[in-house]
N, C-alpha and C positions, 0 to 999 in steps of 0.2 A: 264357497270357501276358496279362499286364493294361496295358494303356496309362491311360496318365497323361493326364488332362485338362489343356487348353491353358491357362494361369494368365490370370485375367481383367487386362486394363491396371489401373494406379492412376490413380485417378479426378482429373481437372485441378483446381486449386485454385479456379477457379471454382465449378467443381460441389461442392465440399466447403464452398466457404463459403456455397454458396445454400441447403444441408443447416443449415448454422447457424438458417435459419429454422424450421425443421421443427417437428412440434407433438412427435415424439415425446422425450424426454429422453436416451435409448440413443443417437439416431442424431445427435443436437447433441452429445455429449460425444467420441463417436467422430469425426467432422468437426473439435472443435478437434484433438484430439490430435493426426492425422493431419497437420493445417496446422500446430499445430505443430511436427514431429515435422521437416516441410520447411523448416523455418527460414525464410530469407530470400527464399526463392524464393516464398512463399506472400504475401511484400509484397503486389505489385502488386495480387491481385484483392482482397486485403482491405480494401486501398484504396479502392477502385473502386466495391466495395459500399456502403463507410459513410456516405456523404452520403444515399443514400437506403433505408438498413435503417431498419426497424421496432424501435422501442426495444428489445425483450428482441435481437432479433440485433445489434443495436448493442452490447449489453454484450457480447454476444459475438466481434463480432469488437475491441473492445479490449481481453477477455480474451487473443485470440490473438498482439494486438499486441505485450500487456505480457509476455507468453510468450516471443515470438519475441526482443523486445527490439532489432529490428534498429536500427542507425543510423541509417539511410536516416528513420526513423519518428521520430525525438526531437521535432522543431516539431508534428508531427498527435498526439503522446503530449499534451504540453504545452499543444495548445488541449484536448484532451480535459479539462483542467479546469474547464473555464466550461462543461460540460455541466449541467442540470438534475438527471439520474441518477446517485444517490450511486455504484450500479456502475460506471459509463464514467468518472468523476470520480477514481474511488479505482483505478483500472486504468491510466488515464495515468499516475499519479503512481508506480505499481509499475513501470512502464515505464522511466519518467527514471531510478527508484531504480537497474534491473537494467545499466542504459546507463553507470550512474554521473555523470550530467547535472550539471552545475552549477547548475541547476533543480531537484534530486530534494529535499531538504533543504525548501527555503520549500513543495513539490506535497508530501509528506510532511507535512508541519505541516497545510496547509490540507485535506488529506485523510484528517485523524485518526482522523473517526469514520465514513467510509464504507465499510467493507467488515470489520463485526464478523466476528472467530471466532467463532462460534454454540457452540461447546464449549469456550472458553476467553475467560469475561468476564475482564476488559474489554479482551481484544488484540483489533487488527482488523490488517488487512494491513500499513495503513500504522505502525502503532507499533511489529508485529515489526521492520520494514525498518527504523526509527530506531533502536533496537535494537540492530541488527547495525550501525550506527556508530559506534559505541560513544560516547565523549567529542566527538567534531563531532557529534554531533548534539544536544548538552545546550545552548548558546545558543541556539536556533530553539525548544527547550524548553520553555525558560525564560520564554518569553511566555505557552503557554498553561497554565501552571500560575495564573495568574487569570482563564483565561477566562470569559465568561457561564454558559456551562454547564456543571453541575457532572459529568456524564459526559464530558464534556473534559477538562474537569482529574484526574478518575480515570485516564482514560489518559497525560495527559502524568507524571503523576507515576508513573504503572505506569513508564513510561518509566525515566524519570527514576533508582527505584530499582533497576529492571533492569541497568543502565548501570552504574552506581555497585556494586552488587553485584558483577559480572562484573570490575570493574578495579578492585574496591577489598575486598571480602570484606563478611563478616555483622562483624565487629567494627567496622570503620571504617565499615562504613554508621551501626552502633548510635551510633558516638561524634558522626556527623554530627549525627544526630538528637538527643542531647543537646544538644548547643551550638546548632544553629539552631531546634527546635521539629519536633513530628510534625506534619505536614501533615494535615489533614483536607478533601478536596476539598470535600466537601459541607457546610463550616462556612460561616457566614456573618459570624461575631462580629468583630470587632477586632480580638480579640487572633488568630484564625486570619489576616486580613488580613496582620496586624504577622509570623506567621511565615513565609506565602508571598514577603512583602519581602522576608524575611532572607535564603532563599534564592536568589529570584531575584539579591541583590544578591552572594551569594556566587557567582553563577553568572557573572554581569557581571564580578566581580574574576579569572577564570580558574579559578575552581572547583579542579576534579581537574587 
């Protein structure tokens, strides 16, 4: 006859976010899961840690934050953007998105290029999530299709046609681009200037 070992407790969400620190990568990837796996209950200690975590656990427990998604978290989501850390920065703003914040839209814009996909240039977190907006998310667009930098503007316009493809198909995107101009982010000339006007200005009139 075989007896069964006593099942160990699960471990308090304290102790699973102080593993957030850890140097090994196994035992921080199993720590978020876990916290997030507890949803809301896992709020309070991830709270508690983050004023004084250590930047790499700091991304981490905004990872957990923008995971959980809970309510309770939308204003600590939302200062999370004035972080210095493109990670904690672009984690709040996955947060607002997952809440559906009336914040998520402008924290998406301003968090474009903080959290590339590493195997899919040039999406990063925040441009899938605008993305899956579909048409509300092309006016907050619409701005950085001239921003400074031209890795900006390759995602807003990733966007942009993403969007337009999905609610509109490959013909009507082609016919778009006849009559306004192909967008080249990385042009500098005039006449590139004169076509990113044209669409912003069609985007200002109600676009789609």
């Amino acid at each position: 006859m075989t007896t069964s070992k006593p099942s160990q407790p699960s471990p308090a969400p304290e102790d699973l976010v102080a593993q957030l620190g850890t140097a090994a990568p196994n035992d921080r990837a199993k720590a978020l899961a876990a916290l997030v796996m507890r949803g809301a209950a896992s709020t309070p200690a991830l709270l508690a840690a983050l004023p004084g975590a250590t930047a790499p656990m700091r991304a981490q427990i905004a990872q957990a934050l923008a995971e959980i998604a809970d309510p309770a978290t939308a204003d600590t989501l939302a200062l999370l953007l004035g972080e210095a850390d493109p990670l904690v920065r672009g984690r709040g703003a996955e947060g607002l998105a997952r809440l559906d914040d009336p914040r998520a839209l402008d924290a998406l814009a301003r968090t474009l290029d903080d959290l590339p996909d590493v195997l899919h240039w040039p999406y990063t977190v925040s441009a899938s999530l605008l993305i899956e907006r579909g048409t509300a998310a092309l006016p907050t667009v619409a701005t950085l299709l001239g921003a400074p930098d031209p890795i900006t503007r390759t995602r807003a316009f990733q966007v942009l046609r993403d969007v337009l493809l999905q609610e509109r198909g490959e013909a009507a995107w082609q016919a778009l681009v006849a009559r306004l101009g192909a967008l080249d982010p990385y042009g500098a000339d005039p006449g590139n200037l004169a076509v990113t006007a044209r669409w912003q200005a069609w985007l200002a009139a109600g676009g789609p």
